[in-house]
C-alpha positions in Angstrom: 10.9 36.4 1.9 12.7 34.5 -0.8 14.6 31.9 1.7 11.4 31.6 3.6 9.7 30.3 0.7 12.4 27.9 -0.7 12.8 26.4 3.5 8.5 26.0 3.2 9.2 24.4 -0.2 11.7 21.9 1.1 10.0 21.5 4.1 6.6 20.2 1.6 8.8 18.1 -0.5 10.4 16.6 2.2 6.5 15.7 3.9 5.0 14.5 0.7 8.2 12.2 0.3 7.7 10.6 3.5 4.3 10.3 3.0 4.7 8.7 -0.1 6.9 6.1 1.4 4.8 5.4 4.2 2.1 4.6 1.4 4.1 2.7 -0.3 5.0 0.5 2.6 1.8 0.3 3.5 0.8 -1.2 0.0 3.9 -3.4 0.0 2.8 -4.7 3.4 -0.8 -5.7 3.0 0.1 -7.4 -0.9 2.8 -9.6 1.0 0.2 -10.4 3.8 -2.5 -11.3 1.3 -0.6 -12.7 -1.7 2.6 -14.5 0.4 4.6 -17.3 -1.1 2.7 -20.8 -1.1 -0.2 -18.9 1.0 -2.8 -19.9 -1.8 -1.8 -23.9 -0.6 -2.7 -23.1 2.9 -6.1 -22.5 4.6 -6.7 -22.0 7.7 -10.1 -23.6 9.0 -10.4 -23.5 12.8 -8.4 -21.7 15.3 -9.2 -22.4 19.0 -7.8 -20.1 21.6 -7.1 -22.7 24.9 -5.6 -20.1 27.2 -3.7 -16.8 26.8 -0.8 -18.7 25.8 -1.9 -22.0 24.2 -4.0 -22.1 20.9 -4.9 -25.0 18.1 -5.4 -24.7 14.5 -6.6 -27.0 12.1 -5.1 -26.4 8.9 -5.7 -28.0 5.4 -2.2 -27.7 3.5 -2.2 -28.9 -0.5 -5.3 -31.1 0.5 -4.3 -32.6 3.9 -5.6 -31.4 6.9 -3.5 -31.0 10.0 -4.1 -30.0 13.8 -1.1 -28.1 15.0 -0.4 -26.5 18.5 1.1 -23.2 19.4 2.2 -22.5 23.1 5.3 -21.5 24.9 7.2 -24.4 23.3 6.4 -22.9 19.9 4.3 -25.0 16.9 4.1 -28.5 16.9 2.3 -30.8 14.8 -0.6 -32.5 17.2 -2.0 -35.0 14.4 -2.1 -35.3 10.6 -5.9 -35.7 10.0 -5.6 -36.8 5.8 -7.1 -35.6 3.4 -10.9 -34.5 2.1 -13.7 -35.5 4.3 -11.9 -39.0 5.6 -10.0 -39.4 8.8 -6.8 -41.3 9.5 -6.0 -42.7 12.6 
């Protein structure tokens, strides 16, 4: 009866450990997503979806707004749109 008890006690210790860990990435995960480096510089203020595939976000980065382009190809910058309310050409 005495080895049955110390394998259930193990067998808690060792679920409450990994549940604890999981938690902890958990936490880890959703601080980094919210609080990432230079995220507080970066907003994003459209996102278009063109196709499956093929999206377009306009971004305002320290101020300056910019349209870029994901695809296949990966991002690209489409135009630099300057900063505030005003437009560049």
């Amino acid at each position: 009866m005495n080895d049955l008890a110390l394998y259930l006690r193990v067998i808690g210790t060792a679920l409450f450990l990994c549940a604890g860990v999981v938690l902890f990435l958990w936490l880890l995960r959703k601080t980094r997503l919210s609080q990432g480096p230079g995220a507080e510089g970066i907003k994003i203020l459209a996102l278009r979806s063109l196709s499956h595939r093929a999206q377009l976000f306009l971004l305002e980065v320290e101020g300056e707004k910019l349209l870029i382009g994901l695809g296949e190809g990966g991002p690209r910058l489409i135009c630099k749109l300057g900063k505030g309310d005003e437009q560049a050409s």
